[in-house]
C-alpha positions in Angstrom: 5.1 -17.0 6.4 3.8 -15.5 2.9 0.2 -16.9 3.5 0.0 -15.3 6.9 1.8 -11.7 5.6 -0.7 -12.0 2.3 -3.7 -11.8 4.6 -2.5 -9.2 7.1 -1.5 -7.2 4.0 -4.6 -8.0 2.0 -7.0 -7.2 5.4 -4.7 -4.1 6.1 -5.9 -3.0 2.8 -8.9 -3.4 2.7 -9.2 -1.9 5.3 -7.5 1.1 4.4 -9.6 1.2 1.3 -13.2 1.3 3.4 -11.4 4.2 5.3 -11.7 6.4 2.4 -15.1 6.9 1.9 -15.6 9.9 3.5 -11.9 11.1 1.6 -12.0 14.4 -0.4 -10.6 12.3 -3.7 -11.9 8.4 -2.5 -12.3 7.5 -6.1 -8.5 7.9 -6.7 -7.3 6.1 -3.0 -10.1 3.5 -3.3 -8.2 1.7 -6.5 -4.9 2.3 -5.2 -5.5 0.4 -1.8 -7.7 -2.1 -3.4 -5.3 -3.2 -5.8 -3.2 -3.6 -3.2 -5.5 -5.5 -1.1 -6.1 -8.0 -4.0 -2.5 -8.2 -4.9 -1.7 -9.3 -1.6 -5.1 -11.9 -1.9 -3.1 -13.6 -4.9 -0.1 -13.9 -3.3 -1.9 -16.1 -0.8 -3.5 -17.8 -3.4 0.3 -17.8 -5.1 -1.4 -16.6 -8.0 1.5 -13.7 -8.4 4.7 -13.7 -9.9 7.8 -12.2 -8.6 7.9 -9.4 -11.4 4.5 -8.4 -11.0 5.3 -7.3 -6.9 8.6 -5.8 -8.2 6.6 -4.0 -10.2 3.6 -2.4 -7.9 5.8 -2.1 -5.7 8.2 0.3 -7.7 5.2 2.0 -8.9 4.3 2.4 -5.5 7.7 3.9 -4.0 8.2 6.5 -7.0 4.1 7.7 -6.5 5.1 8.2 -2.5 8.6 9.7 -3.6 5.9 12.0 -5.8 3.2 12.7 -3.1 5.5 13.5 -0.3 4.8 16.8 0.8 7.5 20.1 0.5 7.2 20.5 4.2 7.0 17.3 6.3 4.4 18.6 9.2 4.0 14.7 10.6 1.4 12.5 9.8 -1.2 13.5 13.0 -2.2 17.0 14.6 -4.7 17.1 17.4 -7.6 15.1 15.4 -7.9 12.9 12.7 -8.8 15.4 10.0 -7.3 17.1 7.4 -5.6 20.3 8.8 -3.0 21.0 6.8 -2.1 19.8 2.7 1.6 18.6 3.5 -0.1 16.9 6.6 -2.8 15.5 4.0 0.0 14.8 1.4 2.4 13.2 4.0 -0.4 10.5 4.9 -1.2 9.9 1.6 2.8 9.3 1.2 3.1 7.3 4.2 0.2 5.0 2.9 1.8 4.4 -0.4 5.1 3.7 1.3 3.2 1.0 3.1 1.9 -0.1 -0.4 5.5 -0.7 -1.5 7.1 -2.0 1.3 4.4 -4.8 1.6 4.0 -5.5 -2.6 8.3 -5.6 -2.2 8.2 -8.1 0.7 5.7 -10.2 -1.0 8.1 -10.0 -4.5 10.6 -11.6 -1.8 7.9 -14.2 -0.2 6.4 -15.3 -3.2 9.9 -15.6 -5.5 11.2 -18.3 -2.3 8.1 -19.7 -2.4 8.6 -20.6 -6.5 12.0 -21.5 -5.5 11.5 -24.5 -3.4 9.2 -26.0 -6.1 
């Protein structure tokens, strides 16, 4: 289960990484989704230790606490673009709470994983 959850994350990732490139600010979102996306690469790998997901993924929760927007407009409008700054700030919220949840559930994975050594 943590092997096939660290490459779905780590693809994910990636992913959302390359989607960022034509981002107003790429050079911040860039680094936050690619350490993400090799994070999840080393828990595969089971190069990770428990603490170090705990970790990210507390650093990630309190930056999406931090980034949520003071009106919550949703995440969408009619198009894909940026319409809105608490639509903007709600995404980038909703990507960092993705962030956290998976860097959490791989503390979880990878901590049961050292367990049954």
């Amino acid at each position: 289960m943590r092997k096939i959850l660290a490459i779905t994350f780590g693809l994910l990732f990636t992913l959302f990484a390359a989607f960022q490139y034509n981002d107003p600010d790429p050079q911040v979102w860039v680094p936050i989704y690619g350490f993400a996306a090799i994070a999840s690469f080393m828990a595969f790998g089971n190069a990770g230790r428990p603490w170090f997901y705990l970790v990210a993924g507390v650093i990630y929760l309190v930056s999406a606490i931090y980034w949520w927007p003071p009106q919550f407009e949703g995440f969408l409008l009619d198009e894909m673009g940026m319409k809105t700054l608490n639509v903007e700030l709600a995404r980038e919220s909703g990507g960092l709470a993705i962030c956290a949840a998976a860097m959490l559930l791989l503390a979880v994975l990878v901590r049961q994983t050292l367990a049954k050594r």
